[in-house]
C-alpha positions as CSV (number, residue, x, y, z in Angstrom):
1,X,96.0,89.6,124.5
2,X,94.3,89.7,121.3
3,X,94.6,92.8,119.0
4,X,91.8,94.0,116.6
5,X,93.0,96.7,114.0
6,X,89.7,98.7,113.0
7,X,90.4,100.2,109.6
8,X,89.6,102.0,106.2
9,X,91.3,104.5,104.3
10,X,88.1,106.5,103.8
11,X,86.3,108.8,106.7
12,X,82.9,108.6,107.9
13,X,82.4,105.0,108.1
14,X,82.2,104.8,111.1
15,X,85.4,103.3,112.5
16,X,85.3,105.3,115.8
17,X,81.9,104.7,116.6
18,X,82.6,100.8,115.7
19,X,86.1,101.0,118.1
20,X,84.1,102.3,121.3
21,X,80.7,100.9,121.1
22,X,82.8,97.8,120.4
23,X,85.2,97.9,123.3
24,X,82.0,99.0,125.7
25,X,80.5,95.7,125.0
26,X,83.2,93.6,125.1
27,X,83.9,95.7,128.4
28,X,80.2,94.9,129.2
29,X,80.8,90.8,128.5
30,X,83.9,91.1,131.0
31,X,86.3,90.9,128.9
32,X,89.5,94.3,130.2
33,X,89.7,96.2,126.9
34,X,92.5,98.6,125.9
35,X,91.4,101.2,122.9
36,X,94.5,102.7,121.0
37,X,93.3,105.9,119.5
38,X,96.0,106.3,116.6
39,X,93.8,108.9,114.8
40,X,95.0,111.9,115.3
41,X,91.5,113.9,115.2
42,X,91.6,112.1,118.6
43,X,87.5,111.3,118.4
44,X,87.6,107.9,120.7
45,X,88.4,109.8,124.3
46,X,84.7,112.0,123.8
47,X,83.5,108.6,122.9
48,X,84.1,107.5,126.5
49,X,83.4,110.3,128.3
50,X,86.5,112.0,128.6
51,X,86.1,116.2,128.3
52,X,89.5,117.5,128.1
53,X,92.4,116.6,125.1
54,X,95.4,114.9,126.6
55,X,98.7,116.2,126.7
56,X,100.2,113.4,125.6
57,X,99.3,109.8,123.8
58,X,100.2,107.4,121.3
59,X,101.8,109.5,119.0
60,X,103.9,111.1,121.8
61,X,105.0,107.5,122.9
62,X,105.8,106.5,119.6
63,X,107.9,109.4,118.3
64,X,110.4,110.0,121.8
65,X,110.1,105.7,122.4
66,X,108.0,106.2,126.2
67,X,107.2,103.6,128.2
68,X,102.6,102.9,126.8
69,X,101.8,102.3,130.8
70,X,102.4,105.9,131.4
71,X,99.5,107.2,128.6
72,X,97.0,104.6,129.8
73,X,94.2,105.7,131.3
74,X,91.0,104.1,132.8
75,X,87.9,105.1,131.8
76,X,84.3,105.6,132.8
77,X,83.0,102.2,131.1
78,X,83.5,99.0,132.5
79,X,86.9,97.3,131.9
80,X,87.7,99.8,129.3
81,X,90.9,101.5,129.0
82,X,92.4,104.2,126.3
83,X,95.9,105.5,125.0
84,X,94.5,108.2,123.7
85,X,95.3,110.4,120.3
86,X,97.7,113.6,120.3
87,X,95.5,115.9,118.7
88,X,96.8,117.3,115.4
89,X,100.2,115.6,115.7
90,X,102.6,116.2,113.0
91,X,102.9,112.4,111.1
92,X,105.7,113.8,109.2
93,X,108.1,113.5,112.2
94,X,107.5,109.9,113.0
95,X,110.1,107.5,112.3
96,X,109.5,105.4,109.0
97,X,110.1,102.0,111.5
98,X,106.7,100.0,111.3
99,X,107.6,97.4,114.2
100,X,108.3,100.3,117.0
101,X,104.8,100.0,118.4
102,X,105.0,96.3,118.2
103,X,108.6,96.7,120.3
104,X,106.6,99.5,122.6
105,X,103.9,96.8,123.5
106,X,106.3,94.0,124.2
107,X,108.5,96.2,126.2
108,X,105.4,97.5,128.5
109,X,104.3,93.7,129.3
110,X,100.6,95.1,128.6
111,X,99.9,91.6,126.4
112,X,99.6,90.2,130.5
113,X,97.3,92.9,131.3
114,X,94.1,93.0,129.1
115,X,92.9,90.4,127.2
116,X,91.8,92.5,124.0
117,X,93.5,95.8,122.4
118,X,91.4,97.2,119.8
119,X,93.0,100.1,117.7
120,X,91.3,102.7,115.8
121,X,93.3,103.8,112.9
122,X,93.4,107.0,111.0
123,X,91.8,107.0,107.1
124,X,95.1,107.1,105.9
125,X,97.9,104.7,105.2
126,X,100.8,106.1,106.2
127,X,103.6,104.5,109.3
128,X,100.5,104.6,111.9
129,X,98.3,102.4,109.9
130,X,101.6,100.0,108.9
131,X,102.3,99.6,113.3
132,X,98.6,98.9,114.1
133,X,99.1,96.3,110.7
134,X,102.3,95.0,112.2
135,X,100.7,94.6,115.5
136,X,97.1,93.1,115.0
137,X,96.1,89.7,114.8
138,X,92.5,90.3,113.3
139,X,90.9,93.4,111.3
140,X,87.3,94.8,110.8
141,X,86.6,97.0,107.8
142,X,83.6,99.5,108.2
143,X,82.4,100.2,104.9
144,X,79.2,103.3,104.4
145,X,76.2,101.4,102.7
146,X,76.3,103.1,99.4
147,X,78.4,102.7,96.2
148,X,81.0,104.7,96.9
149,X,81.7,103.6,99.9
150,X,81.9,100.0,98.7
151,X,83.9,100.9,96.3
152,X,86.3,102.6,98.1
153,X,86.4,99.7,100.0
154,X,87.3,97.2,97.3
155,X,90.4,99.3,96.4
156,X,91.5,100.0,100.2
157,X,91.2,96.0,100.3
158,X,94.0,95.5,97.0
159,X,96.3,98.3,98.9
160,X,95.4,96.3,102.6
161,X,96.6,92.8,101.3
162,X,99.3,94.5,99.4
163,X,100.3,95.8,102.8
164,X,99.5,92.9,104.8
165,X,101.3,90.8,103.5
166,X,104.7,92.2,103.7
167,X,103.9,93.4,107.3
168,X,101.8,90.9,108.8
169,X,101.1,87.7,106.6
170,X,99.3,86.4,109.6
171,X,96.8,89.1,110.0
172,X,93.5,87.7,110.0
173,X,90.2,90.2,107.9
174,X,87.0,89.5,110.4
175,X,84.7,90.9,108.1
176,X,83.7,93.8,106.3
177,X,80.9,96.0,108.5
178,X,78.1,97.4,106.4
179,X,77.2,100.3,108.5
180,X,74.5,103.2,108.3
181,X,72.5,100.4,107.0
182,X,68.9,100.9,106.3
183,X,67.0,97.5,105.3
184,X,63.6,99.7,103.8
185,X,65.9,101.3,101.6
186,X,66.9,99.2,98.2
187,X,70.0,100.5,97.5
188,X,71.8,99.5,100.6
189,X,70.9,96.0,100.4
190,X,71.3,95.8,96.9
191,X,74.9,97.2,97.7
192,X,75.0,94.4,100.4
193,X,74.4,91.9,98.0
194,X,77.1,93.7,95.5
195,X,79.5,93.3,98.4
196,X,78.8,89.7,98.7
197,X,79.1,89.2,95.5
198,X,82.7,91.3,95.4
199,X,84.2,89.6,98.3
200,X,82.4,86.4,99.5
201,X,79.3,86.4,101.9
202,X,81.0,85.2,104.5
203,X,83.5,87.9,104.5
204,X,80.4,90.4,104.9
205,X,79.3,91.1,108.9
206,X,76.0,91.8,109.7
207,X,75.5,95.0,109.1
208,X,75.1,98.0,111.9
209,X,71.8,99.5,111.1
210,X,71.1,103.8,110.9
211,X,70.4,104.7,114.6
212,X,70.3,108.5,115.4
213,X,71.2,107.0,118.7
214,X,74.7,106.2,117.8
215,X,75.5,109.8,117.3
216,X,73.7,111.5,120.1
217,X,75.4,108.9,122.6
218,X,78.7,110.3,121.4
219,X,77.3,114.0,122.1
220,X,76.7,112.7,125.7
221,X,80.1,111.1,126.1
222,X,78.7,107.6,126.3
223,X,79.1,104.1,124.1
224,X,75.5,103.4,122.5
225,X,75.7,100.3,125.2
226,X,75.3,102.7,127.9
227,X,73.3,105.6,126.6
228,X,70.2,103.4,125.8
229,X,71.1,99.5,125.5
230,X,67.9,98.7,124.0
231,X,68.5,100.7,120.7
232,X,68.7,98.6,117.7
233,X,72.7,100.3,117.3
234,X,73.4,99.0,121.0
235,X,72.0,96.0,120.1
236,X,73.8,95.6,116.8
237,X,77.1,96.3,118.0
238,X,76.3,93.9,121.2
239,X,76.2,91.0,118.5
240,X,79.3,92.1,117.1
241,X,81.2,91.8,119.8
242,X,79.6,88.0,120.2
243,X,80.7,86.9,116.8
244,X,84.2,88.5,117.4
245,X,84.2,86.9,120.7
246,X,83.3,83.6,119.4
247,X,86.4,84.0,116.2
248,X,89.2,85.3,118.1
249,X,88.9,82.6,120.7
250,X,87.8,79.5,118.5
């Protein structure tokens, strides 16, 4: 199984919407897909169609040391599958241990079970984010297409490798995901270009362009990939998954 941690330390980038429409098309491609929702505003299940909050999830399993098969639960999209978030749970009470959701996932055997775990993070970077850190072999970065959202994303990078490297050395940065992206507007490619100039182009992803689409499919309960597949978000997101496909299993 190959894990993808999907993090920033900043809100409204997009990291949700990335984690399900990304996990719908890798669904979509035929790859089985588990999404670990370790945000506790617990946005990924209303992603994928799910109505009601769920008694119990992540957070749940990682404070009392439960068995993950018992919080999985299948969902409406193709080959996808979610531990969800427990809404509003209390971080404070979590045990400082960053390796207990490695330990969880190697106990539960779920490695032999899907072939890809993406895990959408909180915009913090607290225990949860240093787990999901612990446990990933690869990490996207959605970054807002304007300045301060680039640079926020600059500094969360310094604290990232700071991190990264005394949890996971081996963890592998994708890319950075430009997203909200607007080509007729100057700005955001000139902030494109600033990125590329910050980091490296080839750090830089292709960028997820401004669909309206992206939000209403998450008013309907539905990945973009499934609300209207020929949107230019869908279709965005469809070559992301490609490119990720093609880098995890090169």
């Amino acid at each position: 199984m190959k894990t993808i941690l999907v993090t920033n330390r900043k809100g409204g980038v997009g990291k949700t919407t990335t984690s399900v429409n990304l996990a719908s098309w890798l669904g979509l491609i035929g790859k089985s897909v588990l999404l670990i929702d370790m945000d506790t505003q617990s946005h990924v299940q209303y992603g994928l169609g799910f109505k009601d909050s769920f008694k119990e999830g992540i957070h749940t399993a990682l404070k009392e040391n439960r068995d993950l098969n018992s919080f999985i639960h299948e969902s409406e999209i193709e080959n996808v599958f979610i531990i969800p978030a427990d809404i509003n749970f209390p971080i404070n009470t979590l045990k400082e241990d960053y390796m207990q959701l490695s330990r969880l996932i190697k106990k539960s055997k779920i490695k032999d079970t899907f072939d890809i775990c993406i895990i959408d993070t909180p915009p913090t970077s607290d225990i949860l984010l240093s787990n999901a850190l612990a446990i990933s072999e690869y990490a996207i970065v959605p970054v807002k297409t304007d300045f301060l959202g680039l640079l926020g994303v600059t500094q969360f990078l310094k604290l990232f490798y700071a991190t990264s490297s005394r949890v996971n050395p081996k963890l592998e940065i994708l890319g950075i995901l430009p997203t909200m992206f607007n080509k007729s507007i100057k700005e955001h490619k000139e902030m494109i270009k600033f990125l590329e100039d910050k980091i490296g182009k080839k750090r830089v992803l292709a960028p997820i362009r401004n669909d309206i689409k992206l939000s209403t499919s998450f008013l309907e309960g539905k990945p973009v990939s499934y609300f209207d597949k020929r949107t230019r978000g869908s279709k965005d997101y469809k070559d992301l998954s490609l490119y990720v496909l093609k880098n995890i299993y090169s």
